[in-house]
KEVO-389001 format. One record per residue (C-alpha): residue number from 1; x negated, y, z negated. Coordinates in nm, 4 decimals. Each point is the difference from the previous one (the first is absolute). Example, Ala and Ser with C-alpha at 12.3 -4.5 7.8 and 13.67 -1.06 7.14 Angstrom:
// residues 2
NODE   seq         xx         yy         zz
NODE     1    -1.2300    -0.4500    -0.7800
NODE     2    -0.1370     0.3440     0.0660
This chain:
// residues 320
NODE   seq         xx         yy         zz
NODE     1     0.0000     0.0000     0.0000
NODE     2    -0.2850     0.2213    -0.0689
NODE     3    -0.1419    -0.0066     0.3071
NODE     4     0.2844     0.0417     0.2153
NODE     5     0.0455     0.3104    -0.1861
NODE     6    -0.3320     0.1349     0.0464
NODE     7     0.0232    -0.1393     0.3870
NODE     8     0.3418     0.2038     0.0185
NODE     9    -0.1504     0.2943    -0.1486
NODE    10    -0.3175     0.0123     0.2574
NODE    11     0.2497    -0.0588     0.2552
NODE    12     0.2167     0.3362    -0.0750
NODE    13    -0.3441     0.1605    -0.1044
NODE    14    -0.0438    -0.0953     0.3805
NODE    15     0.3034     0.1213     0.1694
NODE    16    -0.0382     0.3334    -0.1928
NODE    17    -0.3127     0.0733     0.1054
NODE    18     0.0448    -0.0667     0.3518
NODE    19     0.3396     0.2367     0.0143
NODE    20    -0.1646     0.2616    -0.2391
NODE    21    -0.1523     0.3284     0.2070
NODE    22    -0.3517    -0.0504     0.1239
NODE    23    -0.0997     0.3643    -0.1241
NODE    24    -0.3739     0.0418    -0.1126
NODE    25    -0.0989     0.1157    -0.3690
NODE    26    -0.3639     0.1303     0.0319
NODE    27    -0.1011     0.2216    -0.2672
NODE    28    -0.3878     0.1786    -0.0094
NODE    29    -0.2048     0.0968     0.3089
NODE    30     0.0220    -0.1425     0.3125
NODE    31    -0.2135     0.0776     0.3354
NODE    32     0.3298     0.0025     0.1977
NODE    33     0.1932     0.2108    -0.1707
NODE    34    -0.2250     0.2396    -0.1919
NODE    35     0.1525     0.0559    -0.3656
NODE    36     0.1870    -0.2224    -0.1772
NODE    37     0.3468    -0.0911     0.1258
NODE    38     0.2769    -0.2156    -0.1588
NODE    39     0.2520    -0.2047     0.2964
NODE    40     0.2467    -0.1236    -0.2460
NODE    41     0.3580    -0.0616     0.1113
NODE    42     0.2457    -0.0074    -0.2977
NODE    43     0.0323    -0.3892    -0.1030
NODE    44    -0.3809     0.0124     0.0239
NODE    45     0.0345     0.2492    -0.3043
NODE    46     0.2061    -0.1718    -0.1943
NODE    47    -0.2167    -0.3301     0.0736
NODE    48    -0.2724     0.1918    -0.1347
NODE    49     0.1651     0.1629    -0.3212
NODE    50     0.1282    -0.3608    -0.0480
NODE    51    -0.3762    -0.1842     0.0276
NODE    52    -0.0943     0.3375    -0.2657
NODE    53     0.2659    -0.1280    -0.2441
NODE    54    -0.0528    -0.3174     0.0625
NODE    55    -0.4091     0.0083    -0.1122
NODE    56     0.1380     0.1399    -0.3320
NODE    57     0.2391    -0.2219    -0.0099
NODE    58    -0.1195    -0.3795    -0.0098
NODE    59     0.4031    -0.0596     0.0800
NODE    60     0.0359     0.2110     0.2934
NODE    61    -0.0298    -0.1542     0.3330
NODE    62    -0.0089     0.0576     0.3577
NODE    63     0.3180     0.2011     0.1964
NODE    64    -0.1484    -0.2600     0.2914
NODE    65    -0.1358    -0.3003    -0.2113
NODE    66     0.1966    -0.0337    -0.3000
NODE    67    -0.1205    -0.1542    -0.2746
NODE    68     0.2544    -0.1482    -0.2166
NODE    69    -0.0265     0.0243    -0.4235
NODE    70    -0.0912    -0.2760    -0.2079
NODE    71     0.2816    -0.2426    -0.0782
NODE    72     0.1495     0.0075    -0.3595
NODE    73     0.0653    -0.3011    -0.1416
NODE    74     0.0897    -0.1423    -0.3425
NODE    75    -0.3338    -0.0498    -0.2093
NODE    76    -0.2574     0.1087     0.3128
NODE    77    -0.0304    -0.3339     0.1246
NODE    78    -0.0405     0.1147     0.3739
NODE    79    -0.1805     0.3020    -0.0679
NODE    80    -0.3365    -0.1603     0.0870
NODE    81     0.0914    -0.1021     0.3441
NODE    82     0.2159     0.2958     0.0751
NODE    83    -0.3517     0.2303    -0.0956
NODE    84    -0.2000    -0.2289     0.2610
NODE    85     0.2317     0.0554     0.1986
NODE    86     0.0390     0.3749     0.0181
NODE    87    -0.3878     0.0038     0.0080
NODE    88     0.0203    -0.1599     0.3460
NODE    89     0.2726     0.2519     0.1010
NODE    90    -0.2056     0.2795    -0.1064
NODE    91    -0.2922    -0.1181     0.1948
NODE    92     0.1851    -0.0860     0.2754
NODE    93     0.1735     0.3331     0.0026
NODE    94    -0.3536     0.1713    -0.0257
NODE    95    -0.1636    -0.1513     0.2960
NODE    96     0.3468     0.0865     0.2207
NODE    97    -0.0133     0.4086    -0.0861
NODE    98    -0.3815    -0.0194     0.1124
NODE    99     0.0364    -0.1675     0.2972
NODE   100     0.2922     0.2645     0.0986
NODE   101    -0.1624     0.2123    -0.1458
NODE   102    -0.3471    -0.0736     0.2047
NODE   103     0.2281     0.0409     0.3329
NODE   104     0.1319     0.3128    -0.0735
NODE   105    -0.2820     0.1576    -0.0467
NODE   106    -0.1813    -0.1922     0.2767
NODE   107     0.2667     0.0831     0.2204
NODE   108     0.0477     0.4246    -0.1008
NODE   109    -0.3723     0.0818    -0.0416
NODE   110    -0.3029    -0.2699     0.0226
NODE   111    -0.2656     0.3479    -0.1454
NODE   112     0.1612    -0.0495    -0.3548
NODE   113     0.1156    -0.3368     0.0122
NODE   114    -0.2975    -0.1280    -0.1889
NODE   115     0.0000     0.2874    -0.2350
NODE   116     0.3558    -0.0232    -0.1229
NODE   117    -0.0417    -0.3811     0.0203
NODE   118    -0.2089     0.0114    -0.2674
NODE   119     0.1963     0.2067    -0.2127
NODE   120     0.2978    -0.2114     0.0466
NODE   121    -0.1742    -0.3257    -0.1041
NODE   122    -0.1666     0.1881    -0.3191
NODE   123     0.3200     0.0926    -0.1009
NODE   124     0.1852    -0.3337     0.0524
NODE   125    -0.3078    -0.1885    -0.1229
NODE   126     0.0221     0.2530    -0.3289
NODE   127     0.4137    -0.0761     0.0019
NODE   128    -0.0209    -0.3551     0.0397
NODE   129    -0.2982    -0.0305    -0.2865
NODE   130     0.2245     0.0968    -0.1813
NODE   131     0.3001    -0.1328     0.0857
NODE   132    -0.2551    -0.3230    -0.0730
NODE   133    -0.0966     0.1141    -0.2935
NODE   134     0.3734     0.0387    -0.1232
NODE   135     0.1310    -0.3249     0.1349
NODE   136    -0.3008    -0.1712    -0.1936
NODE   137     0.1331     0.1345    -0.2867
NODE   138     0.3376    -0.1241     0.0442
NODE   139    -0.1739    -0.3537     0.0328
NODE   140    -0.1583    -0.0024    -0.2745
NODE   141     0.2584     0.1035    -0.2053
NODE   142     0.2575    -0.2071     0.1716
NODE   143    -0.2682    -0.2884    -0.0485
NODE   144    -0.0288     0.0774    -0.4039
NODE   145     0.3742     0.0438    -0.0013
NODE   146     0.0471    -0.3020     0.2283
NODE   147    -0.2492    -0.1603    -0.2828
NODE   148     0.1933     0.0922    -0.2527
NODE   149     0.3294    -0.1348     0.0763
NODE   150    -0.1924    -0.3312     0.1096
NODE   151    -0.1471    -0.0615    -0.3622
NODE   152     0.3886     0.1682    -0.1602
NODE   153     0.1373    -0.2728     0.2107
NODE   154    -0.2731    -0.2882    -0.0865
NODE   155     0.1379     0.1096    -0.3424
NODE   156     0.3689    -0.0210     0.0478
NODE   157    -0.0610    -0.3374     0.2323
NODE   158    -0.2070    -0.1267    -0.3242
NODE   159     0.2468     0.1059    -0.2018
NODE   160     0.2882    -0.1515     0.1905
NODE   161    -0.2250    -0.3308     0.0059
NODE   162    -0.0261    -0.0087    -0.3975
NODE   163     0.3986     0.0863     0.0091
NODE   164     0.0416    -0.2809     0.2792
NODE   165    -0.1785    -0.2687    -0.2440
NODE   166     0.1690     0.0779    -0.2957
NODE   167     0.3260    -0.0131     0.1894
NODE   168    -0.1610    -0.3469     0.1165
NODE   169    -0.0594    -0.1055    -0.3162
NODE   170     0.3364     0.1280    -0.1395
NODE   171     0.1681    -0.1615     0.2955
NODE   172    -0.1335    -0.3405    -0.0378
NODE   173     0.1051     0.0461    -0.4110
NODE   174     0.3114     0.0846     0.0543
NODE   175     0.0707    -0.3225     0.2471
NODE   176    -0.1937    -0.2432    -0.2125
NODE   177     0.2754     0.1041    -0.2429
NODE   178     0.2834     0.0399     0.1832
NODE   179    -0.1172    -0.3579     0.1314
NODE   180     0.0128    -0.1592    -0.3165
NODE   181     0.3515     0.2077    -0.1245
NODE   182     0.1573    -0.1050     0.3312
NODE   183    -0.1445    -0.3853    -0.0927
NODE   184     0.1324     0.0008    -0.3496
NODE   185     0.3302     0.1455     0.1194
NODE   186     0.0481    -0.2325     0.2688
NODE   187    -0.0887    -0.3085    -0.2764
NODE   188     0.2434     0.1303    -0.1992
NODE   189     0.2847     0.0745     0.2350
NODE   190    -0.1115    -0.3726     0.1300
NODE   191     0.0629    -0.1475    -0.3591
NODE   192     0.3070     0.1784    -0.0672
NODE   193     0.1190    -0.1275     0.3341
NODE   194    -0.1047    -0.3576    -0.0606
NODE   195     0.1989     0.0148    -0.3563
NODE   196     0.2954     0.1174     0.1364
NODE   197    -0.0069    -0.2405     0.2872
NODE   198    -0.0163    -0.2426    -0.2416
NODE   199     0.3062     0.0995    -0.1903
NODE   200     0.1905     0.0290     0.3513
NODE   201    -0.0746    -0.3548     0.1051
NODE   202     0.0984    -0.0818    -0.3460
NODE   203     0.3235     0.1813     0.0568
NODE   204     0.0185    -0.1577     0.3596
NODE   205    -0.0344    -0.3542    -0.1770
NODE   206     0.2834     0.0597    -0.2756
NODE   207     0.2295     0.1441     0.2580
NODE   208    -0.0468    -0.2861     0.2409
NODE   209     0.0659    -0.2496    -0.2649
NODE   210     0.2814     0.2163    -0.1263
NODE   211     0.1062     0.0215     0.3262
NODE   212    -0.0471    -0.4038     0.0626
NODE   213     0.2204    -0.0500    -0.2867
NODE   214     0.2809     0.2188     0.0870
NODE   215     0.0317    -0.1199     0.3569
NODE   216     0.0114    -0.3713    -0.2068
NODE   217     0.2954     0.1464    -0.2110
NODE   218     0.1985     0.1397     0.2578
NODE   219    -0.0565    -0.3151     0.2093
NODE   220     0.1151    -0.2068    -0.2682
NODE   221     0.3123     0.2429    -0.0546
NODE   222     0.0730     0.0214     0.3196
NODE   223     0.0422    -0.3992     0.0354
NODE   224     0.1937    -0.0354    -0.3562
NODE   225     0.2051     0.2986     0.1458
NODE   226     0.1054    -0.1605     0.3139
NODE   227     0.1397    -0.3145    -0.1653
NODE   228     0.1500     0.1688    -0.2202
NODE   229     0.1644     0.1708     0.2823
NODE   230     0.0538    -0.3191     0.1483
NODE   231     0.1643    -0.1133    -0.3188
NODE   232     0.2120     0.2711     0.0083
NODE   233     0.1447     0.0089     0.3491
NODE   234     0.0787    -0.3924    -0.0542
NODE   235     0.1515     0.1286    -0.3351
NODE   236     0.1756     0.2842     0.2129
NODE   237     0.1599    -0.2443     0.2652
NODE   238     0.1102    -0.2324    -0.2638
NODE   239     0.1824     0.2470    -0.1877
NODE   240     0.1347     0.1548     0.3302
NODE   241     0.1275    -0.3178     0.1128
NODE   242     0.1382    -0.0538    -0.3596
NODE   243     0.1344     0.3059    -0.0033
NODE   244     0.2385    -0.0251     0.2835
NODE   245     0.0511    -0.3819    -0.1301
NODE   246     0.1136     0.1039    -0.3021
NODE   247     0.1954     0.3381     0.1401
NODE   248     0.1533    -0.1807     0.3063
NODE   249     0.1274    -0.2539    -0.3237
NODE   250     0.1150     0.3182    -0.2152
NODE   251     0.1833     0.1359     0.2762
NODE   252     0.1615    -0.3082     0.0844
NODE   253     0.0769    -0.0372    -0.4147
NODE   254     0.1031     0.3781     0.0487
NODE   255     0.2723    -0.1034     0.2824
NODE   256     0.1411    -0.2886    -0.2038
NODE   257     0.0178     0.1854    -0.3265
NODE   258     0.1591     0.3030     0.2350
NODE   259     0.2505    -0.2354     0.1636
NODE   260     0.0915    -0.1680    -0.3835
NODE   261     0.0654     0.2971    -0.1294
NODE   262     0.2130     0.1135     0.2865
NODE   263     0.1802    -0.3118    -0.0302
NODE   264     0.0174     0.0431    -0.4080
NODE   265     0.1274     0.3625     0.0679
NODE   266     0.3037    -0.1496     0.2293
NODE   267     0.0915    -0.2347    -0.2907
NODE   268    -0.0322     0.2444    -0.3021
NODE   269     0.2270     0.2369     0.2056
NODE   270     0.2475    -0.3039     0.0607
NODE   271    -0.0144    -0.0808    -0.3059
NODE   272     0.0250     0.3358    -0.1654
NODE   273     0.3178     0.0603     0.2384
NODE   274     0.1257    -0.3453    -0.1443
NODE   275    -0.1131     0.1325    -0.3381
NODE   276     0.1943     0.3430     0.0559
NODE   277     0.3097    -0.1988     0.1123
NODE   278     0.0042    -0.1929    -0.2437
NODE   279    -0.0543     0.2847    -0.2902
NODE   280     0.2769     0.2176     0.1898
NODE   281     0.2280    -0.3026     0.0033
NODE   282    -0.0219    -0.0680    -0.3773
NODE   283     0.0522     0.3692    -0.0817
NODE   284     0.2504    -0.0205     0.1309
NODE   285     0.1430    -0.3162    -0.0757
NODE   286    -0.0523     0.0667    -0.3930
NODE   287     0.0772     0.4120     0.0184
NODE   288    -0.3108     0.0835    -0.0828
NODE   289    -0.0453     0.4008    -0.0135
NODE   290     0.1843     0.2014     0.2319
NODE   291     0.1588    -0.3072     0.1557
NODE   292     0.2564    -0.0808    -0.2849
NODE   293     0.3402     0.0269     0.0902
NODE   294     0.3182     0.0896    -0.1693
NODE   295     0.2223    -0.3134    -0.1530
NODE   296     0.2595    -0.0513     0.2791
NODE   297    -0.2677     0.0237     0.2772
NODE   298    -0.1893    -0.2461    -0.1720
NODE   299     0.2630    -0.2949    -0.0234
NODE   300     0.0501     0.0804     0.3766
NODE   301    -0.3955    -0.0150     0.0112
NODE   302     0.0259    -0.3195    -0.1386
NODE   303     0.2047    -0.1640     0.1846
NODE   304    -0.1970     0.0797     0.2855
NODE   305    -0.3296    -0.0558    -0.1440
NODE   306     0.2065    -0.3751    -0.0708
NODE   307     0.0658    -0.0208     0.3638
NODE   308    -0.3806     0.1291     0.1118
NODE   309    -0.1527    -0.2476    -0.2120
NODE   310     0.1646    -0.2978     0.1463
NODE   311    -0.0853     0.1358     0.3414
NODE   312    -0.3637     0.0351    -0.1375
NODE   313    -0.0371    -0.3232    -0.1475
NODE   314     0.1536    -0.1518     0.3161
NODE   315    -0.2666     0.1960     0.2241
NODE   316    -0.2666    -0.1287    -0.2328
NODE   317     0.1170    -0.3466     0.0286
NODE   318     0.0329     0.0145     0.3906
NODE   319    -0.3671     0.1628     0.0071
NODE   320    -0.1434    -0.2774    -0.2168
Protein backbone atom coordinates (compact mmCIF):
# COMPACT_ATOMS: atom_id res chain seq x y z
CA UNK A 1 0.00 0.00 0.00
CA UNK A 2 2.85 2.21 0.69
CA UNK A 3 4.27 2.15 -2.38
CA UNK A 4 1.43 2.56 -4.54
CA UNK A 5 0.97 5.67 -2.67
CA UNK A 6 4.29 7.02 -3.14
CA UNK A 7 4.06 5.62 -7.01
CA UNK A 8 0.64 7.66 -7.19
CA UNK A 9 2.14 10.61 -5.71
CA UNK A 10 5.32 10.73 -8.28
CA UNK A 11 2.82 10.14 -10.83
CA UNK A 12 0.66 13.50 -10.08
CA UNK A 13 4.10 15.11 -9.04
CA UNK A 14 4.53 14.15 -12.84
CA UNK A 15 1.50 15.37 -14.54
CA UNK A 16 1.88 18.70 -12.61
CA UNK A 17 5.01 19.43 -13.66
CA UNK A 18 4.56 18.77 -17.18
CA UNK A 19 1.16 21.13 -17.33
CA UNK A 20 2.81 23.75 -14.93
CA UNK A 21 4.33 27.03 -17.00
CA UNK A 22 7.85 26.53 -18.24
CA UNK A 23 8.85 30.17 -17.00
CA UNK A 24 12.59 30.59 -15.88
CA UNK A 25 13.58 31.75 -12.19
CA UNK A 26 17.21 33.05 -12.50
CA UNK A 27 18.23 35.27 -9.83
CA UNK A 28 22.10 37.05 -9.74
CA UNK A 29 24.15 38.02 -12.83
CA UNK A 30 23.93 36.60 -15.95
CA UNK A 31 26.07 37.37 -19.31
CA UNK A 32 22.77 37.40 -21.28
CA UNK A 33 20.84 39.50 -19.58
CA UNK A 34 23.09 41.90 -17.66
CA UNK A 35 21.56 42.46 -14.00
CA UNK A 36 19.69 40.24 -12.23
CA UNK A 37 16.22 39.32 -13.49
CA UNK A 38 13.46 37.17 -11.90
CA UNK A 39 10.94 35.12 -14.86
CA UNK A 40 8.47 33.89 -12.40
CA UNK A 41 4.89 33.27 -13.52
CA UNK A 42 2.43 33.20 -10.54
CA UNK A 43 2.11 29.30 -9.51
CA UNK A 44 5.92 29.43 -9.75
CA UNK A 45 5.57 31.92 -6.71
CA UNK A 46 3.51 30.20 -4.76
CA UNK A 47 5.68 26.90 -5.50
CA UNK A 48 8.40 28.82 -4.15
CA UNK A 49 6.75 30.45 -0.94
CA UNK A 50 5.47 26.84 -0.46
CA UNK A 51 9.23 25.00 -0.74
CA UNK A 52 10.17 28.37 1.92
CA UNK A 53 7.52 27.09 4.36
CA UNK A 54 8.04 23.92 3.74
CA UNK A 55 12.13 24.00 4.86
CA UNK A 56 10.75 25.40 8.18
CA UNK A 57 8.36 23.18 8.28
CA UNK A 58 9.56 19.39 8.38
CA UNK A 59 5.53 18.79 7.58
CA UNK A 60 5.17 20.90 4.64
CA UNK A 61 5.47 19.36 1.31
CA UNK A 62 5.55 19.93 -2.26
CA UNK A 63 2.37 21.95 -4.23
CA UNK A 64 3.86 19.35 -7.14
CA UNK A 65 5.22 16.34 -5.03
CA UNK A 66 3.25 16.01 -2.03
CA UNK A 67 4.46 14.46 0.72
CA UNK A 68 1.91 12.98 2.88
CA UNK A 69 2.18 13.23 7.12
CA UNK A 70 3.09 10.46 9.20
CA UNK A 71 0.27 8.04 9.98
CA UNK A 72 -1.22 8.11 13.57
CA UNK A 73 -1.87 5.10 14.99
CA UNK A 74 -2.77 3.68 18.41
CA UNK A 75 0.57 3.18 20.51
CA UNK A 76 3.14 4.27 17.38
CA UNK A 77 3.44 0.93 16.13
CA UNK A 78 3.85 2.08 12.39
CA UNK A 79 5.65 5.10 13.07
CA UNK A 80 9.02 3.49 12.20
CA UNK A 81 8.11 2.47 8.76
CA UNK A 82 5.95 5.43 8.01
CA UNK A 83 9.46 7.73 8.97
CA UNK A 84 11.46 5.45 6.36
CA UNK A 85 9.15 6.00 4.37
CA UNK A 86 8.76 9.75 4.19
CA UNK A 87 12.63 9.79 4.11
CA UNK A 88 12.43 8.19 0.65
CA UNK A 89 9.70 10.71 -0.36
CA UNK A 90 11.76 13.50 0.70
CA UNK A 91 14.68 12.32 -1.24
CA UNK A 92 12.83 11.46 -4.00
CA UNK A 93 11.10 14.79 -4.02
CA UNK A 94 14.63 16.50 -3.77
CA UNK A 95 16.27 14.99 -6.73
CA UNK A 96 12.80 15.86 -8.93
CA UNK A 97 12.93 19.94 -8.07
CA UNK A 98 16.75 19.75 -9.20
CA UNK A 99 16.39 18.07 -12.17
CA UNK A 100 13.46 20.72 -13.16
CA UNK A 101 15.09 22.84 -11.70
CA UNK A 102 18.56 22.11 -13.74
CA UNK A 103 16.28 22.51 -17.07
CA UNK A 104 14.96 25.64 -16.34
CA UNK A 105 17.78 27.22 -15.87
CA UNK A 106 19.59 25.30 -18.64
CA UNK A 107 16.92 26.13 -20.84
CA UNK A 108 16.45 30.37 -19.83
CA UNK A 109 20.17 31.19 -19.42
CA UNK A 110 23.20 28.49 -19.64
CA UNK A 111 25.86 31.97 -18.19
CA UNK A 112 24.24 31.48 -14.64
CA UNK A 113 23.09 28.11 -14.76
CA UNK A 114 26.06 26.83 -12.87
CA UNK A 115 26.06 29.70 -10.52
CA UNK A 116 22.50 29.47 -9.30
CA UNK A 117 22.92 25.66 -9.50
CA UNK A 118 25.01 25.77 -6.82
CA UNK A 119 23.05 27.84 -4.70
CA UNK A 120 20.07 25.73 -5.16
CA UNK A 121 21.81 22.47 -4.12
CA UNK A 122 23.48 24.35 -0.93
CA UNK A 123 20.28 25.28 0.08
CA UNK A 124 18.43 21.94 -0.45
CA UNK A 125 21.50 20.05 0.78
CA UNK A 126 21.28 22.58 4.07
CA UNK A 127 17.15 21.82 4.05
CA UNK A 128 17.35 18.27 3.65
CA UNK A 129 20.34 17.97 6.52
CA UNK A 130 18.09 18.94 8.33
CA UNK A 131 15.09 17.61 7.48
CA UNK A 132 17.64 14.38 8.21
CA UNK A 133 18.61 15.52 11.14
CA UNK A 134 14.87 15.91 12.37
CA UNK A 135 13.56 12.66 11.02
CA UNK A 136 16.57 10.94 12.96
CA UNK A 137 15.24 12.29 15.83
CA UNK A 138 11.86 11.05 15.39
CA UNK A 139 13.60 7.51 15.06
CA UNK A 140 15.19 7.49 17.80
CA UNK A 141 12.60 8.52 19.86
CA UNK A 142 10.03 6.45 18.14
CA UNK A 143 12.71 3.57 18.62
CA UNK A 144 13.00 4.34 22.66
CA UNK A 145 9.25 4.78 22.68
CA UNK A 146 8.78 1.76 20.39
CA UNK A 147 11.28 0.16 23.22
CA UNK A 148 9.34 1.08 25.75
CA UNK A 149 6.05 -0.27 24.99
CA UNK A 150 7.97 -3.58 23.89
CA UNK A 151 9.44 -4.20 27.51
CA UNK A 152 5.56 -2.52 29.11
CA UNK A 153 4.19 -5.24 27.01
CA UNK A 154 6.92 -8.12 27.87
CA UNK A 155 5.54 -7.03 31.30
CA UNK A 156 1.85 -7.24 30.82
CA UNK A 157 2.46 -10.61 28.49
CA UNK A 158 4.53 -11.88 31.74
CA UNK A 159 2.06 -10.82 33.75
CA UNK A 160 -0.82 -12.34 31.85
CA UNK A 161 1.43 -15.64 31.79
CA UNK A 162 1.69 -15.73 35.76
CA UNK A 163 -2.30 -14.87 35.67
CA UNK A 164 -2.71 -17.68 32.88
CA UNK A 165 -0.93 -20.36 35.32
CA UNK A 166 -2.62 -19.58 38.28
CA UNK A 167 -5.88 -19.72 36.39
CA UNK A 168 -4.27 -23.18 35.22
CA UNK A 169 -3.67 -24.24 38.38
CA UNK A 170 -7.04 -22.96 39.78
CA UNK A 171 -8.72 -24.57 36.82
CA UNK A 172 -7.38 -27.98 37.20
CA UNK A 173 -8.44 -27.52 41.31
CA UNK A 174 -11.55 -26.67 40.77
CA UNK A 175 -12.26 -29.90 38.30
CA UNK A 176 -10.32 -32.33 40.42
CA UNK A 177 -13.07 -31.29 42.85
CA UNK A 178 -15.91 -30.89 41.02
CA UNK A 179 -14.74 -34.47 39.70
CA UNK A 180 -14.86 -36.06 42.87
CA UNK A 181 -18.38 -33.98 44.11
CA UNK A 182 -19.95 -35.03 40.80
CA UNK A 183 -18.51 -38.89 41.73
CA UNK A 184 -19.83 -38.88 45.23
CA UNK A 185 -23.13 -37.42 44.03
CA UNK A 186 -23.61 -39.75 41.34
CA UNK A 187 -22.73 -42.83 44.11
CA UNK A 188 -25.16 -41.53 46.10
CA UNK A 189 -28.01 -40.79 43.75
CA UNK A 190 -26.89 -44.51 42.45
CA UNK A 191 -27.52 -45.99 46.04
CA UNK A 192 -30.59 -44.20 46.71
CA UNK A 193 -31.78 -45.48 43.37
CA UNK A 194 -30.73 -49.05 43.98
CA UNK A 195 -32.72 -48.91 47.54
CA UNK A 196 -35.68 -47.73 46.18
CA UNK A 197 -35.61 -50.14 43.30
CA UNK A 198 -35.45 -52.56 45.72
CA UNK A 199 -38.51 -51.57 47.62
CA UNK A 200 -40.41 -51.28 44.11
CA UNK A 201 -39.67 -54.83 43.06
CA UNK A 202 -40.65 -55.64 46.52
CA UNK A 203 -43.89 -53.83 45.95
CA UNK A 204 -44.07 -55.41 42.35
CA UNK A 205 -43.73 -58.95 44.13
CA UNK A 206 -46.56 -58.35 46.88
CA UNK A 207 -48.85 -56.91 44.30
CA UNK A 208 -48.39 -59.77 41.89
CA UNK A 209 -49.05 -62.27 44.54
CA UNK A 210 -51.86 -60.11 45.80
CA UNK A 211 -52.92 -59.89 42.54
CA UNK A 212 -52.45 -63.93 41.92
CA UNK A 213 -54.66 -64.43 44.78
CA UNK A 214 -57.46 -62.24 43.91
CA UNK A 215 -57.78 -63.44 40.34
CA UNK A 216 -57.89 -67.15 42.41
CA UNK A 217 -60.85 -65.69 44.52
CA UNK A 218 -62.83 -64.29 41.94
CA UNK A 219 -62.27 -67.44 39.85
CA UNK A 220 -63.42 -69.51 42.53
CA UNK A 221 -66.54 -67.08 43.08
CA UNK A 222 -67.27 -66.87 39.88
CA UNK A 223 -67.69 -70.86 39.53
CA UNK A 224 -69.63 -71.21 43.09
CA UNK A 225 -71.68 -68.23 41.63
CA UNK A 226 -72.74 -69.83 38.49
CA UNK A 227 -74.13 -72.98 40.15
CA UNK A 228 -75.63 -71.29 42.35
CA UNK A 229 -77.28 -69.58 39.53
CA UNK A 230 -77.82 -72.77 38.04
CA UNK A 231 -79.46 -73.91 41.23
CA UNK A 232 -81.58 -71.20 41.15
CA UNK A 233 -83.03 -71.11 37.66
CA UNK A 234 -83.81 -75.03 38.20
CA UNK A 235 -85.33 -73.74 41.55
CA UNK A 236 -87.08 -70.90 39.42
CA UNK A 237 -88.68 -73.34 36.77
CA UNK A 238 -89.78 -75.67 39.41
CA UNK A 239 -91.61 -73.20 41.28
CA UNK A 240 -92.96 -71.65 37.98
CA UNK A 241 -94.23 -74.83 36.85
CA UNK A 242 -95.61 -75.37 40.45
CA UNK A 243 -96.96 -72.31 40.48
CA UNK A 244 -99.34 -72.56 37.65
CA UNK A 245 -99.85 -76.38 38.95
CA UNK A 246 -100.99 -75.34 41.97
CA UNK A 247 -102.94 -71.96 40.57
CA UNK A 248 -104.48 -73.77 37.51
CA UNK A 249 -105.75 -76.30 40.74
CA UNK A 250 -106.90 -73.12 42.89
CA UNK A 251 -108.73 -71.76 40.13
CA UNK A 252 -110.35 -74.85 39.29
CA UNK A 253 -111.12 -75.22 43.44
CA UNK A 254 -112.15 -71.44 42.95
CA UNK A 255 -114.87 -72.47 40.13
CA UNK A 256 -116.28 -75.36 42.16
CA UNK A 257 -116.46 -73.50 45.43
CA UNK A 258 -118.05 -70.47 43.08
CA UNK A 259 -120.56 -72.83 41.44
CA UNK A 260 -121.47 -74.51 45.28
CA UNK A 261 -122.13 -71.54 46.57
CA UNK A 262 -124.26 -70.40 43.71
CA UNK A 263 -126.06 -73.52 44.01
CA UNK A 264 -126.23 -73.09 48.09
CA UNK A 265 -127.50 -69.46 47.41
CA UNK A 266 -130.54 -70.96 45.12
CA UNK A 267 -131.46 -73.30 48.02
CA UNK A 268 -131.13 -70.86 51.04
CA UNK A 269 -133.41 -68.49 48.99
CA UNK A 270 -135.88 -71.53 48.38
CA UNK A 271 -135.74 -72.34 51.44
CA UNK A 272 -135.99 -68.98 53.09
CA UNK A 273 -139.16 -68.38 50.71
CA UNK A 274 -140.42 -71.83 52.15
CA UNK A 275 -139.29 -70.51 55.53
CA UNK A 276 -141.23 -67.08 54.97
CA UNK A 277 -144.33 -69.06 53.85
CA UNK A 278 -144.37 -70.99 56.29
CA UNK A 279 -143.83 -68.15 59.19
CA UNK A 280 -146.60 -65.97 57.29
CA UNK A 281 -148.88 -69.00 57.26
CA UNK A 282 -148.66 -69.68 61.03
CA UNK A 283 -149.18 -65.98 61.85
CA UNK A 284 -151.68 -66.19 60.54
CA UNK A 285 -153.12 -69.35 61.30
CA UNK A 286 -152.59 -68.68 65.23
CA UNK A 287 -153.36 -64.56 65.04
CA UNK A 288 -150.26 -63.73 65.87
CA UNK A 289 -149.80 -59.72 66.01
CA UNK A 290 -151.65 -57.71 63.69
CA UNK A 291 -153.23 -60.78 62.13
CA UNK A 292 -155.80 -61.59 64.98
CA UNK A 293 -159.20 -61.32 64.08
CA UNK A 294 -162.38 -60.42 65.77
CA UNK A 295 -164.61 -63.56 67.30
CA UNK A 296 -167.20 -64.07 64.51
CA UNK A 297 -164.52 -63.83 61.74
CA UNK A 298 -162.63 -66.29 63.46
CA UNK A 299 -165.26 -69.24 63.69
CA UNK A 300 -165.76 -68.44 59.93
CA UNK A 301 -161.81 -68.59 59.81
CA UNK A 302 -162.06 -71.78 61.20
CA UNK A 303 -164.11 -73.42 59.35
CA UNK A 304 -162.14 -72.63 56.50
CA UNK A 305 -158.85 -73.18 57.94
CA UNK A 306 -160.91 -76.93 58.65
CA UNK A 307 -161.57 -77.14 55.01
CA UNK A 308 -157.76 -75.85 53.89
CA UNK A 309 -156.24 -78.33 56.01
CA UNK A 310 -157.88 -81.31 54.55
CA UNK A 311 -157.03 -79.95 51.13
CA UNK A 312 -153.39 -79.60 52.51
CA UNK A 313 -153.02 -82.83 53.98
CA UNK A 314 -154.56 -84.35 50.82
CA UNK A 315 -151.89 -82.39 48.58
CA UNK A 316 -149.23 -83.67 50.91
CA UNK A 317 -150.39 -87.14 50.62
CA UNK A 318 -150.72 -86.99 46.72
CA UNK A 319 -147.05 -85.37 46.65
CA UNK A 320 -145.62 -88.14 48.82
Amino acid sequence: MKQQHEGASHAGSGRKAATRPQGPVVRGTSACAGPEIAFTSPGRRTGIARRQRGARTPSASHPFHPVTPLPETHGNHCLASSTIARKTRLRNHLRTETALSKRTLAISCPASFNFNLEQVAFGREEKGKKQIKSLQKQVMNVKKERQAEVQSRNEYISHLKDQLQEMKAKTNMENQYMKKNTELQISQTQRKCNKTEELLMEEIEKLRMKTEEENRTHMEIEVFLRKEQQKLEEKLEYWMEKFDKDTEMKQNELTALQTAKATDLAHLQELAKMLQAWWRGTVVRREIGTFRLPKKEKDDVKDVKGKGKGKDKDKRKGKK
